[in-house]
DRENZA-395873 format. One record per residue (C-alpha): residue in three letters; x, y, z. Coordinates in pm, 1 decimal, padded with zeros to 6 digits, always signed. Example, Ala and Ser with C-alpha at 12.3 -4.5 7.8 and 13.67 -1.06 7.14 Angstrom:
   aa        px        py        pz
  ALA  +01230.0  -00450.0  +00780.0
  SER  +01367.0  -00106.0  +00714.0
***
This chain:
   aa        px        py        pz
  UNK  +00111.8  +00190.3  -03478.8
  UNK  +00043.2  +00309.2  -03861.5
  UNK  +00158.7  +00098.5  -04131.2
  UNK  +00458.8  +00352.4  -04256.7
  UNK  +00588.3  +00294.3  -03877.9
  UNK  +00629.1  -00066.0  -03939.1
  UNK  +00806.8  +00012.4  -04278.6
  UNK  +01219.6  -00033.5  -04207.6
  UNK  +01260.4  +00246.5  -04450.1
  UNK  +01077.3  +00490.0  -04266.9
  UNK  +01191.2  +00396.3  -03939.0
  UNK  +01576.2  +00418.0  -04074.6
  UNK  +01446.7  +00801.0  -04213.3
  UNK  +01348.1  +00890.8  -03854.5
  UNK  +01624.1  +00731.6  -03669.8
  UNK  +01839.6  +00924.0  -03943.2
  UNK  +01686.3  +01241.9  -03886.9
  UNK  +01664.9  +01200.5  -03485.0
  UNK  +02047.6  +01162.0  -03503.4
  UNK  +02089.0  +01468.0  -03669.9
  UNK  +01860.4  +01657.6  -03383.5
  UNK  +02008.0  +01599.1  -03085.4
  UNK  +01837.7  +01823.4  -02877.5
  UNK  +01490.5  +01861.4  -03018.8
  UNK  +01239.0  +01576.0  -02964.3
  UNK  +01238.6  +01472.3  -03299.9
  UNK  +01122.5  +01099.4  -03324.8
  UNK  +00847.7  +01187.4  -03095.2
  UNK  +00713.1  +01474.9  -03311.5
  UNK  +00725.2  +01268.0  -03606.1
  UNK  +00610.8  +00981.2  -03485.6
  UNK  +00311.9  +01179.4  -03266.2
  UNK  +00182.3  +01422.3  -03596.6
  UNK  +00188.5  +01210.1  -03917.5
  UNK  -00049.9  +01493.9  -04067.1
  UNK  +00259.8  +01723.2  -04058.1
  UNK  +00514.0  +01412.3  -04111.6
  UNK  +00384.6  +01239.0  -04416.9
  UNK  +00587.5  +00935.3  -04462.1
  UNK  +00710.7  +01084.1  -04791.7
  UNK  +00818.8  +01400.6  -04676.4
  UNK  +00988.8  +01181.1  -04365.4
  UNK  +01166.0  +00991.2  -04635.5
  UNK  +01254.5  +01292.1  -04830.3
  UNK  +01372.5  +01502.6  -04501.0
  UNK  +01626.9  +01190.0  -04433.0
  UNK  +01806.4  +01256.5  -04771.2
  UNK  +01886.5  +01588.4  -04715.9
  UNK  +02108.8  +01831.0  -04512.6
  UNK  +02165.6  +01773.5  -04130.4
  UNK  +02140.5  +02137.2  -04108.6
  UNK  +01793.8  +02146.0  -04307.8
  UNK  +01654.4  +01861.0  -04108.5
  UNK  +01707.7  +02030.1  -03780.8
  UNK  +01559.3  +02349.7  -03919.5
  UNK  +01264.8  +02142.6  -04023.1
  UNK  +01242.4  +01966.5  -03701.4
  UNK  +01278.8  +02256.0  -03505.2
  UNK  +01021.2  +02484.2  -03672.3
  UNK  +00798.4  +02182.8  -03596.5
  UNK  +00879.0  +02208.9  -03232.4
  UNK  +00810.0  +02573.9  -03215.5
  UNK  +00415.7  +02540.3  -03295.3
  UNK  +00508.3  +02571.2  -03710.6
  UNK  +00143.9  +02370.2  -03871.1
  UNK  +00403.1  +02315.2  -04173.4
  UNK  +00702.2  +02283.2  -04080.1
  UNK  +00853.7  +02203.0  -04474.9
  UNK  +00650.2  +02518.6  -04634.2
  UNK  +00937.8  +02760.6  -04788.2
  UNK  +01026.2  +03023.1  -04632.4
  UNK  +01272.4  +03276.2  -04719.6
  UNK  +01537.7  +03155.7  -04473.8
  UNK  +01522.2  +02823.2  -04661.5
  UNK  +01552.3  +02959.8  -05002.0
  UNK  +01855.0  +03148.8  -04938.9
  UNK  +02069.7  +02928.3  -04702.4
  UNK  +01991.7  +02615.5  -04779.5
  UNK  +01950.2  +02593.9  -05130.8
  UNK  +02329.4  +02527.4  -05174.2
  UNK  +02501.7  +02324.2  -04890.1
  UNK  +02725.0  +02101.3  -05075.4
  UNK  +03103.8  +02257.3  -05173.5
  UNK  +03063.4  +02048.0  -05506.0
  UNK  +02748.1  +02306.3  -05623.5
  UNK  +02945.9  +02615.5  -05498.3
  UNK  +03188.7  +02538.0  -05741.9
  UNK  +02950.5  +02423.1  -06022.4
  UNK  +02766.1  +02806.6  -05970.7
  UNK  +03108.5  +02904.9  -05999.7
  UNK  +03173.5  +02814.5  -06287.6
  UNK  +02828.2  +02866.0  -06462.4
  UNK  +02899.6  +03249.0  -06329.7
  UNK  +03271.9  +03213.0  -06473.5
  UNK  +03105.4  +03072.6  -06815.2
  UNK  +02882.7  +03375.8  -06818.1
  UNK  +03154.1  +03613.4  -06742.2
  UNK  +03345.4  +03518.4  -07037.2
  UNK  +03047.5  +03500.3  -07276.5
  UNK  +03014.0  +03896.2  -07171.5
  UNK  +03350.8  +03982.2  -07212.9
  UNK  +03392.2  +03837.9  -07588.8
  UNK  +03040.1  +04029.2  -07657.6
  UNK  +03226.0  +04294.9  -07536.0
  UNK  +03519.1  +04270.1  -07742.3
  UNK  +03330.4  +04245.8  -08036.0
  UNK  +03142.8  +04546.1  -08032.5
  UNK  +03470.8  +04733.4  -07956.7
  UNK  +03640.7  +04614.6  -08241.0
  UNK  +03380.9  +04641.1  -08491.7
  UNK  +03391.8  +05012.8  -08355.5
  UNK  +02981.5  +05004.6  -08271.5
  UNK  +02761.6  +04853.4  -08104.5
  UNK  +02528.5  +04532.6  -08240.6
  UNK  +02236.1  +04360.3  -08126.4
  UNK  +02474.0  +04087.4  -07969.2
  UNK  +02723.4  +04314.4  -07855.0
  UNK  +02388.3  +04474.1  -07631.6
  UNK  +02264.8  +04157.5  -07494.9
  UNK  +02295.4  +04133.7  -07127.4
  UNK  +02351.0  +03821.9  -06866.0
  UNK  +01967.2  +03854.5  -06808.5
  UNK  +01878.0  +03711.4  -07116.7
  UNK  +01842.1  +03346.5  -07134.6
  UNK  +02181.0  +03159.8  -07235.5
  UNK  +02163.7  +02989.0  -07547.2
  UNK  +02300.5  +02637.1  -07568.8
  UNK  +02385.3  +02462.5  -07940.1
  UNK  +02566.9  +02196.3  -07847.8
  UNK  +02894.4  +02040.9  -07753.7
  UNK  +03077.4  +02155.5  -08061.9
  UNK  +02944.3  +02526.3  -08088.0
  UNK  +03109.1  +02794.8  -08101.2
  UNK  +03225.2  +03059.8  -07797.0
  UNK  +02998.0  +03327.3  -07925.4
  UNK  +02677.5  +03101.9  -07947.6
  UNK  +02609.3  +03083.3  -07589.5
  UNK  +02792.1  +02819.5  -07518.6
  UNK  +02914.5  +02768.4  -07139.9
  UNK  +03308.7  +02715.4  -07201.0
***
């Protein structure tokens, strides 16, 4: 037995993550492949998602050499899994919204168009502060 198996804080990450795999043989690939289970990673997998440790743990059991590379299908679903960042991209999107709608409104009522009234959500938001004003970039 290696010396991260008698650690109690990696043993806690894999009976963690072997709870959240019922179904897949998860404490015995871990415990069997510590090349593609550093202890780290182990620790790391515990902390997040039920949903992203099974995906992890099953690409392991279906041959994957690296089971925590990136994909695409990682990326896009499980970047966000907690309600509480939903609503934080909300209102980041909301805050951007309204930054283009008063850039708007000024270039209609000055009756043409200005360099500010023409910059677009891609451009990097600029941030000056707690007390600035709605038209400096500032996320209301």
């Amino acid at each position: 037995m290696s010396s991260h198996q008698n650690d109690a804080n990696y043993r806690r990450a894999v009976n963690e993550i072997a709870a959240n795999c019922p179904g897949l043989p998860a404490r015995d690939l871990i415990d069997a492949d510590p090349a593609r289970f550093p202890p780290a990673k182990v620790r790391s997998l515990a902390n997040k998602s039920p949903e992203y440790q099974r995906h992890v743990v099953g690409r392991a059991a279906a041959g994957d050499a690296n089971p925590f590379r990136p994909t695409a299908a990682t990326l896009l679903v499980y970047d966000t899994v907690a309600f509480r960042e939903v609503v934080s991209r909300l209102h980041r999107a909301a805050g951007l919204v309204r930054r283009e709608a008063d850039l708007v409104d000024v270039a209609v009522r000055s009756g043409h168009p200005s360099r500010e009234s023409q910059r677009s959500i891609q451009d990097p938001p600029r941030h000056d502060g707690p007390g600035a004003d709605k038209r400096s970039g500032a996320i209301r």
